[in-house]
MMTF fields as JSON, N, C-alpha, C and O atoms, coordinates in Angstrom:
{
  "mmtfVersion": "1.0.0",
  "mmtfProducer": "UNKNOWN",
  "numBonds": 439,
  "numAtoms": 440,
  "numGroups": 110,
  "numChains": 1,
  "numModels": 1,
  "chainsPerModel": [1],
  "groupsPerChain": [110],
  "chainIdList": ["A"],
  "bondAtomList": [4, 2, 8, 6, 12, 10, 16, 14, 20, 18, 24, 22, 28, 26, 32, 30, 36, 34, 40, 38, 44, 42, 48, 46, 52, 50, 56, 54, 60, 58, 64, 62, 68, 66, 72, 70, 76, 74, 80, 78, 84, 82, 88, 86, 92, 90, 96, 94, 100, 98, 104, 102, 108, 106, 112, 110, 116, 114, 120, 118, 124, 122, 128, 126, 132, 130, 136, 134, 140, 138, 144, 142, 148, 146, 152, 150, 156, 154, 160, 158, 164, 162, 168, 166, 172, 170, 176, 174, 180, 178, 184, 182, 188, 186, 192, 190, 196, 194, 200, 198, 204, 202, 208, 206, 212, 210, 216, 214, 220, 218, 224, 222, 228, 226, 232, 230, 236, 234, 240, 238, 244, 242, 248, 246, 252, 250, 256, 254, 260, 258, 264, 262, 268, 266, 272, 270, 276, 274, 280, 278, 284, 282, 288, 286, 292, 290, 296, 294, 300, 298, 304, 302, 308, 306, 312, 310, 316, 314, 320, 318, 324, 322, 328, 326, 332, 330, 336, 334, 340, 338, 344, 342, 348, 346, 352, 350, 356, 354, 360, 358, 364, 362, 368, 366, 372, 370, 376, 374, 380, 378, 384, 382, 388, 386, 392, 390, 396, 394, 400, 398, 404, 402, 408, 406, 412, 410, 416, 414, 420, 418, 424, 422, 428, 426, 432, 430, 436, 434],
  "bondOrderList": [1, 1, 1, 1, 1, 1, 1, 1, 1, 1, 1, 1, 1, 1, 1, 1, 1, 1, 1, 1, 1, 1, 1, 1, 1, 1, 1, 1, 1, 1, 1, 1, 1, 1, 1, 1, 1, 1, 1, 1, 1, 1, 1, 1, 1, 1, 1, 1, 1, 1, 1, 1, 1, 1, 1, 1, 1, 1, 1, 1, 1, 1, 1, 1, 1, 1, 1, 1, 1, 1, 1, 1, 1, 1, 1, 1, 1, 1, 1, 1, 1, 1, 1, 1, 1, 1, 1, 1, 1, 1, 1, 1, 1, 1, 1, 1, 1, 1, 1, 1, 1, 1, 1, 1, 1, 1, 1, 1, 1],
  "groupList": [{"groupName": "UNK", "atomNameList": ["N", "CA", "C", "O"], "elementList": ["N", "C", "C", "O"], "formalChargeList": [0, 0, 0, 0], "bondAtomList": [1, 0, 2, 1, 3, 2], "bondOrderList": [1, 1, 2], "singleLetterCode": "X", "chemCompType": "L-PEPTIDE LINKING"}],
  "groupTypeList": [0, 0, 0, 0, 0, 0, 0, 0, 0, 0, 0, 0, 0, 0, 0, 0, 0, 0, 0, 0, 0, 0, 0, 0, 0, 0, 0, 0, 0, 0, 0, 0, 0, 0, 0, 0, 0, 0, 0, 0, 0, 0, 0, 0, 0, 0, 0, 0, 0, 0, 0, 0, 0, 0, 0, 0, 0, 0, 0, 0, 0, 0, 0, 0, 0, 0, 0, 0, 0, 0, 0, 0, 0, 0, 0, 0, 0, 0, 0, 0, 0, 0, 0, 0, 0, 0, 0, 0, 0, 0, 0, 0, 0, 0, 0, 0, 0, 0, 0, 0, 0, 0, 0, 0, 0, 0, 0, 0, 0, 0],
  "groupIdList": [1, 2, 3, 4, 5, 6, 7, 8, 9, 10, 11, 12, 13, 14, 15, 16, 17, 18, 19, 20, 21, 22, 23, 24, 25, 26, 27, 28, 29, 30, 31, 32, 33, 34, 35, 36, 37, 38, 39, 40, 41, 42, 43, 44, 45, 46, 47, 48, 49, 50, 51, 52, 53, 54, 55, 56, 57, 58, 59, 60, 61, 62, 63, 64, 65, 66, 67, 68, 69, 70, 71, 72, 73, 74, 75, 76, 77, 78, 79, 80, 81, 82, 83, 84, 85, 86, 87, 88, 89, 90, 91, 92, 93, 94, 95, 96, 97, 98, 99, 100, 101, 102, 103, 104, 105, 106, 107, 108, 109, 110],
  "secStructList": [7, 2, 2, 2, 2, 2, 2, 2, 2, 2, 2, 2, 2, 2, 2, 2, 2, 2, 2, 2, 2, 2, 2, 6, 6, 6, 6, 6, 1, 2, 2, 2, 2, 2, 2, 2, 2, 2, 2, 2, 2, 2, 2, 2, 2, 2, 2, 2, 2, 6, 6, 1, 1, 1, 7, 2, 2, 2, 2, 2, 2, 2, 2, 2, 2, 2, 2, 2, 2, 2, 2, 2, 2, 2, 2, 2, 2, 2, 2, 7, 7, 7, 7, 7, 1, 2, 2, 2, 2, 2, 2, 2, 2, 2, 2, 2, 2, 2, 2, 2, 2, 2, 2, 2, 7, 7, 1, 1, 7, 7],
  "xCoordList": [136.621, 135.443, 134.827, 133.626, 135.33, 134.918, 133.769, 132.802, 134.101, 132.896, 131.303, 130.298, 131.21, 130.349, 130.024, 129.001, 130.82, 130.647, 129.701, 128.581, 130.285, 129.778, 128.287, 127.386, 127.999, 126.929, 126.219, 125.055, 126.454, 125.568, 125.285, 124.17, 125.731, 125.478, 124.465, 123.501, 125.188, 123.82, 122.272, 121.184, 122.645, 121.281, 120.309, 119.122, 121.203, 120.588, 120.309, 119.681, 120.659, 120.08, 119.071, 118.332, 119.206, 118.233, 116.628, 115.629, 116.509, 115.924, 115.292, 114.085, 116.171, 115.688, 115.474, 114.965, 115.579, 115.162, 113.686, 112.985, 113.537, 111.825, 111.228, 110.025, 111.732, 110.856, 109.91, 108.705, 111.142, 110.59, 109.918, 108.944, 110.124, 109.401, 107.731, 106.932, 107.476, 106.007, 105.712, 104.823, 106.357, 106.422, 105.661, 104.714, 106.538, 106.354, 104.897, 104.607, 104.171, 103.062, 102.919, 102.174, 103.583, 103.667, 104.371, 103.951, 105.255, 106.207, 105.385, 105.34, 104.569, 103.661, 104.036, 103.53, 105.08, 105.356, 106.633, 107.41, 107.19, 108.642, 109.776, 110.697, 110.001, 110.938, 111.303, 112.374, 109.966, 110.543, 110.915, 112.098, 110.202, 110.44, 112.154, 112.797, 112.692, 113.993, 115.067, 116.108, 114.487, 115.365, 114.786, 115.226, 113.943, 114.081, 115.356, 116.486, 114.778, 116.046, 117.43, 118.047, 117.771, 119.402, 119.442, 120.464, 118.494, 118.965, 119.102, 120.078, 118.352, 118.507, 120.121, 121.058, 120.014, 121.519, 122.668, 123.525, 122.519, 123.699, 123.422, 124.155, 122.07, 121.958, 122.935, 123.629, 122.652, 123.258, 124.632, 125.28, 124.947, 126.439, 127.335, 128.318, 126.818, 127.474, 127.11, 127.964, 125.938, 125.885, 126.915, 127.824, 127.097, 127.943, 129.644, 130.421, 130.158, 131.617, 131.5, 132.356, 130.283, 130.553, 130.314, 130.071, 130.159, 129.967, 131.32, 131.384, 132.638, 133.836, 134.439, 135.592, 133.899, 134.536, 133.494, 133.814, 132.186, 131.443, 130.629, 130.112, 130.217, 129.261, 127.98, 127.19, 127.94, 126.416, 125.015, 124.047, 124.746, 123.957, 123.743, 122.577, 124.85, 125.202, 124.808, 123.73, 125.465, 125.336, 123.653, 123.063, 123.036, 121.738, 120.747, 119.567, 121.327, 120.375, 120.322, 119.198, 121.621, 121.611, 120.916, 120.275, 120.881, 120.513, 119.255, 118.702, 118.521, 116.881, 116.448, 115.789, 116.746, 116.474, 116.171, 115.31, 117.541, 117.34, 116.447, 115.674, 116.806, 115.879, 114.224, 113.331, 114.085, 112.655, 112.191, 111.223, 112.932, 112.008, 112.3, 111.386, 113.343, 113.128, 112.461, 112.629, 111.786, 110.907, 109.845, 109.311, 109.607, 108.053, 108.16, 107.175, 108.984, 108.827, 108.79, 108.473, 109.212, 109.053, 107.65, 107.106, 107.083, 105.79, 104.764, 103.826, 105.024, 104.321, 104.211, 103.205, 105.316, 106.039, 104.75, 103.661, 105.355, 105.296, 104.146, 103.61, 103.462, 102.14, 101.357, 100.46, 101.337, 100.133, 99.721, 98.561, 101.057, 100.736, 101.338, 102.512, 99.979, 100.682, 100.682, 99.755, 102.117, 101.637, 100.844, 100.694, 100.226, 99.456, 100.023, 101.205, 99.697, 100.486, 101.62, 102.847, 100.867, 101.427, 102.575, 103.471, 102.548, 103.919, 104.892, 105.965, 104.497, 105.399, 106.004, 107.022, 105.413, 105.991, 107.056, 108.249, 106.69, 108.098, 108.749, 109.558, 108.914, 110.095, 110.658, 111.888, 110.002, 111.144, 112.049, 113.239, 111.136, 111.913, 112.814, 113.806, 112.857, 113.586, 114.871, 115.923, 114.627, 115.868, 116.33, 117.537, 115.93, 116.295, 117.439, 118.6, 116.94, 117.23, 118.867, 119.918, 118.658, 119.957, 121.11, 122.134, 120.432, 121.25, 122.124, 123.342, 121.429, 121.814, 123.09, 123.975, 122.591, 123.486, 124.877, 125.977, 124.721, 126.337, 126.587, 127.783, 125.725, 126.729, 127.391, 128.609, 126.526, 126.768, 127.701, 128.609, 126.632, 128.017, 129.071, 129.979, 129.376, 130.842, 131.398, 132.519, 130.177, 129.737, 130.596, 130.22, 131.974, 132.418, 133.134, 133.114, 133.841, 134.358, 133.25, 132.921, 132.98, 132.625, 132.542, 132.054],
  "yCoordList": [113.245, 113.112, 111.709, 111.663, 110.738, 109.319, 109.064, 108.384, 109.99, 109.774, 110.254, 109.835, 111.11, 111.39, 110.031, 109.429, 109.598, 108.504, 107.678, 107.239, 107.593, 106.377, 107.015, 106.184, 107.958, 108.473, 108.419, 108.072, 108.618, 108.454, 107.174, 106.907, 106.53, 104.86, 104.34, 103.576, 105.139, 104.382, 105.086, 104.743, 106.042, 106.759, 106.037, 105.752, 105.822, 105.004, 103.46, 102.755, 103.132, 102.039, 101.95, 101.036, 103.126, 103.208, 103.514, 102.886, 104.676, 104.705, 103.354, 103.152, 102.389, 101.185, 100.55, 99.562, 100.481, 99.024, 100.053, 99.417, 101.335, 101.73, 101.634, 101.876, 101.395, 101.35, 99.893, 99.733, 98.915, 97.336, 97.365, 96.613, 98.0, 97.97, 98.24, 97.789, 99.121, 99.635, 98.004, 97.279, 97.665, 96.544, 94.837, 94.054, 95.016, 93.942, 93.804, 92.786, 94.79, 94.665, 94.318, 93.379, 94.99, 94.662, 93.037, 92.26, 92.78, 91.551, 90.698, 89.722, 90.876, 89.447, 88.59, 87.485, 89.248, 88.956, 88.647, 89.601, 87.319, 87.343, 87.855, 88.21, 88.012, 88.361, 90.007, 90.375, 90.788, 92.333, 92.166, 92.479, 91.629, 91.635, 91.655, 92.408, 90.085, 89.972, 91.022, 91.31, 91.546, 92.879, 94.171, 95.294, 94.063, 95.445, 95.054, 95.541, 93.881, 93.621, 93.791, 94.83, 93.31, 93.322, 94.975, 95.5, 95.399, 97.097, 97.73, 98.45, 97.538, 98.417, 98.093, 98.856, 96.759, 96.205, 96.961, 97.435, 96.984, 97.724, 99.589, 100.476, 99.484, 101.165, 101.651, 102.656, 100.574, 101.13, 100.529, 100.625, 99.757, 99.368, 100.826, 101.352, 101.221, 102.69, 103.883, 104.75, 104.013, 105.294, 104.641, 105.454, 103.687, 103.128, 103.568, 103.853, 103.617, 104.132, 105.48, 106.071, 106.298, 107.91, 108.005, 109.212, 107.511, 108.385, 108.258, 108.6, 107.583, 107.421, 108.927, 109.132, 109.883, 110.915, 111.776, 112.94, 111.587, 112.954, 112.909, 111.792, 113.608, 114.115, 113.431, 113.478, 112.809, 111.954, 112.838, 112.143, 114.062, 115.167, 115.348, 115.351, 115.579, 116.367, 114.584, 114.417, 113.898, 112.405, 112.237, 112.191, 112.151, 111.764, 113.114, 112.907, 114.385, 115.13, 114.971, 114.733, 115.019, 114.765, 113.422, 113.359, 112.108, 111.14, 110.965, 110.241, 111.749, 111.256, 112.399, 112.035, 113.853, 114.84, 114.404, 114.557, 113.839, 113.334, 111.863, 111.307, 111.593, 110.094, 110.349, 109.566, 111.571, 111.747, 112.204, 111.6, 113.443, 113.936, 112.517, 112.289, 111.792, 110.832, 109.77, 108.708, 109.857, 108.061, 109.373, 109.112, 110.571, 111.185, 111.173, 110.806, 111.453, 111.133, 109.982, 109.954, 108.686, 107.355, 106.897, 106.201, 107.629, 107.28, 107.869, 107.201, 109.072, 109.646, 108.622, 108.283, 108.31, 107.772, 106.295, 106.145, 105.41, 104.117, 103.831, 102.786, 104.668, 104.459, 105.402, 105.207, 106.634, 107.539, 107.983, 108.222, 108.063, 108.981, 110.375, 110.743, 111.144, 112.219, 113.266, 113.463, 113.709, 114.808, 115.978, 116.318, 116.76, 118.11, 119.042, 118.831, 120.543, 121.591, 121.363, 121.392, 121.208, 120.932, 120.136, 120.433, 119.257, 118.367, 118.576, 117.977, 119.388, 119.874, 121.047, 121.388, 121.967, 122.734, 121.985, 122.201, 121.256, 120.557, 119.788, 119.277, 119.333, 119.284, 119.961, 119.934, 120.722, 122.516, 122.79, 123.104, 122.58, 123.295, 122.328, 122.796, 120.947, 120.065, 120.342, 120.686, 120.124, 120.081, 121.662, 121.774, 122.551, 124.479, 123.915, 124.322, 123.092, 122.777, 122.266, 122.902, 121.034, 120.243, 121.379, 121.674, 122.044, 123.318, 123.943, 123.768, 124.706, 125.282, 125.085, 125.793, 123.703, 123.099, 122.72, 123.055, 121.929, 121.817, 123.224, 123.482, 124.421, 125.809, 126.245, 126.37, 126.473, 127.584, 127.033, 127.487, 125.402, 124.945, 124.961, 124.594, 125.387, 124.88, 123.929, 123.757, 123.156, 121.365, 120.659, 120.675, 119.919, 118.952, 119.577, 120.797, 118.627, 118.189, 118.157, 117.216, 119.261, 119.072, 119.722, 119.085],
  "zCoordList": [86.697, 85.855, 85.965, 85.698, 86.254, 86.497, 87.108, 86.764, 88.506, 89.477, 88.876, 89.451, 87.747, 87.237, 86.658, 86.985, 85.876, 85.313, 86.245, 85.981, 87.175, 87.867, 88.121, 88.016, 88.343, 89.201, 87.83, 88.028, 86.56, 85.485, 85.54, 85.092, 85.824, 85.436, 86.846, 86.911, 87.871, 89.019, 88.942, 89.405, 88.267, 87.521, 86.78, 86.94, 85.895, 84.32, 84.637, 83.846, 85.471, 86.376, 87.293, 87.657, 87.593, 88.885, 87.871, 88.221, 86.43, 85.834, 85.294, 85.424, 84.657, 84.427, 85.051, 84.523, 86.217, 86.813, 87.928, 88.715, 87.771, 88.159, 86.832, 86.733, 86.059, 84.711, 85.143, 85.337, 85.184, 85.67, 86.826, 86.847, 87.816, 88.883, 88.931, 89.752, 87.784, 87.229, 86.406, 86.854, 85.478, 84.269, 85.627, 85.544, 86.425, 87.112, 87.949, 88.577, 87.875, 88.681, 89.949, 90.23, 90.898, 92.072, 92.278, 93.136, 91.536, 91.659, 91.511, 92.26, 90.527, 90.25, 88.978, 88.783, 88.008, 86.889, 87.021, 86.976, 87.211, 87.542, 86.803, 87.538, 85.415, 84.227, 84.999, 85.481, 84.893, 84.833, 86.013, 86.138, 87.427, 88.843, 89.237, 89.969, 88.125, 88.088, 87.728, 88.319, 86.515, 85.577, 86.776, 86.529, 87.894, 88.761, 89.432, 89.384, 90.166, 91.246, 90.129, 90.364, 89.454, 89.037, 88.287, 87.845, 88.288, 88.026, 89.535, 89.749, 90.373, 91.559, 92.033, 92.269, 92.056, 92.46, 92.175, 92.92, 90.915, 89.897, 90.419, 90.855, 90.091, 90.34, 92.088, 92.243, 93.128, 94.247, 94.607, 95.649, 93.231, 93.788, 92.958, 93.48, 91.786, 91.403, 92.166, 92.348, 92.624, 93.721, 94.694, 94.863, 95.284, 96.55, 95.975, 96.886, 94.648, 94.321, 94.451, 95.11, 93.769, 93.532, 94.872, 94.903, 96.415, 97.053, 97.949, 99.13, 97.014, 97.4, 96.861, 97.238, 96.131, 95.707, 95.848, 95.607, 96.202, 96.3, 97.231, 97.248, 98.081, 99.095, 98.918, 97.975, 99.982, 99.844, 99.813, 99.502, 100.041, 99.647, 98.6, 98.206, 97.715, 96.559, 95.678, 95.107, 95.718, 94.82, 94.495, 93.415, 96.201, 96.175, 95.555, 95.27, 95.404, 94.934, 93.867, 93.426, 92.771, 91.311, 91.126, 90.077, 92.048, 91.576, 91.557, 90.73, 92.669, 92.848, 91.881, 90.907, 92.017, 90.879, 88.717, 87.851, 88.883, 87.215, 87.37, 86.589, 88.404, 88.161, 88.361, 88.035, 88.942, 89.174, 87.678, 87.215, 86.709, 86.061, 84.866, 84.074, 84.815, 83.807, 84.174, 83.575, 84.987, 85.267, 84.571, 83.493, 85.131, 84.982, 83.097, 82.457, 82.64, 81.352, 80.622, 79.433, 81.509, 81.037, 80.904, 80.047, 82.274, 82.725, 81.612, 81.177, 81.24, 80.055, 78.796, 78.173, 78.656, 76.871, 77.267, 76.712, 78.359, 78.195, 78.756, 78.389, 79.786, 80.636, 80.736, 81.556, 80.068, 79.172, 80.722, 81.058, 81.749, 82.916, 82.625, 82.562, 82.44, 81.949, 83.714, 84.501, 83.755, 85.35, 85.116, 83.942, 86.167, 86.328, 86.347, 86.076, 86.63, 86.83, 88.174, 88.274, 88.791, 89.955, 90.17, 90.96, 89.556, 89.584, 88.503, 88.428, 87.732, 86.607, 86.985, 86.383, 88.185, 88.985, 89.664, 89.452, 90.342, 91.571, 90.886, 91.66, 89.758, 89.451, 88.927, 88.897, 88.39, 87.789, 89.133, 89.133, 90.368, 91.592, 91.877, 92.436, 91.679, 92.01, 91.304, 91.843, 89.858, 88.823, 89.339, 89.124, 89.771, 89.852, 91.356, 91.401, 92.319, 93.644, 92.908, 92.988, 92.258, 92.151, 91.768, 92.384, 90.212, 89.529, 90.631, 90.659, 91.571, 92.618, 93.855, 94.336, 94.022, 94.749, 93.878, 94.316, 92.494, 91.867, 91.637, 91.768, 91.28, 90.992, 92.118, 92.244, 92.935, 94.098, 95.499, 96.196, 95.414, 96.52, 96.941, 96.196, 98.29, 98.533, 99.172, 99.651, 99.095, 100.206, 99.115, 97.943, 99.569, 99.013, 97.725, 97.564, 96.7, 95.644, 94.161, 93.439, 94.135, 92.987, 91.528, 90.595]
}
């Protein structure tokens, strides 16, 4: 169960530090610029452990999957980007894609 752990945490990093990456304005604002870089850091030194116990397929789908529909809801909350039909479609198919792959798989440990 750990490796989840970890893969939650390079998530929730990877979430925060694209939060800063929007915040920083194209790295013109040094504070958030700083808090991207030391989240990405962190975000890919914990994807870099879970992919000591899980399939680099399977890691990177759960990771870009939840990290996609939670930046799209950050983006809503904090920057009044609200998405279209269209992109509220692909990530249904995205998050349906990840579902799929942890149920049904038989790729790897998981």
């Amino acid at each position: 169960m750990i490796k989840y752990l970890y893969l939650f945490l390079a998530i929730a990093a990877e979430i925060f530090a694209t939060t800063f990456l929007k915040k920083s304005e194209g790295f013109t604002l040094w504070k958030p610029t700083v808090i991207c870089i030391i989240g990405y850091i962190i975000a890919f030194y914990f994807l870099s452990i879970t992919l000591k116990y899980l399939p680099v397929g399977i890691s990177y789908a759960i990771w870009s999957g939840v990290g996609i529909v939670a930046i799209t809801l950050i983006g809503m909350i904090l920057f009044k980007q609200i998405p279209d039909t269209p992109a509220v479609i692909g990530m249904i198919l995205i998050v349906a894609g990840v579902i799929i792959i942890n149920v049904f798989s038989k790729m790897g440990a998981h």
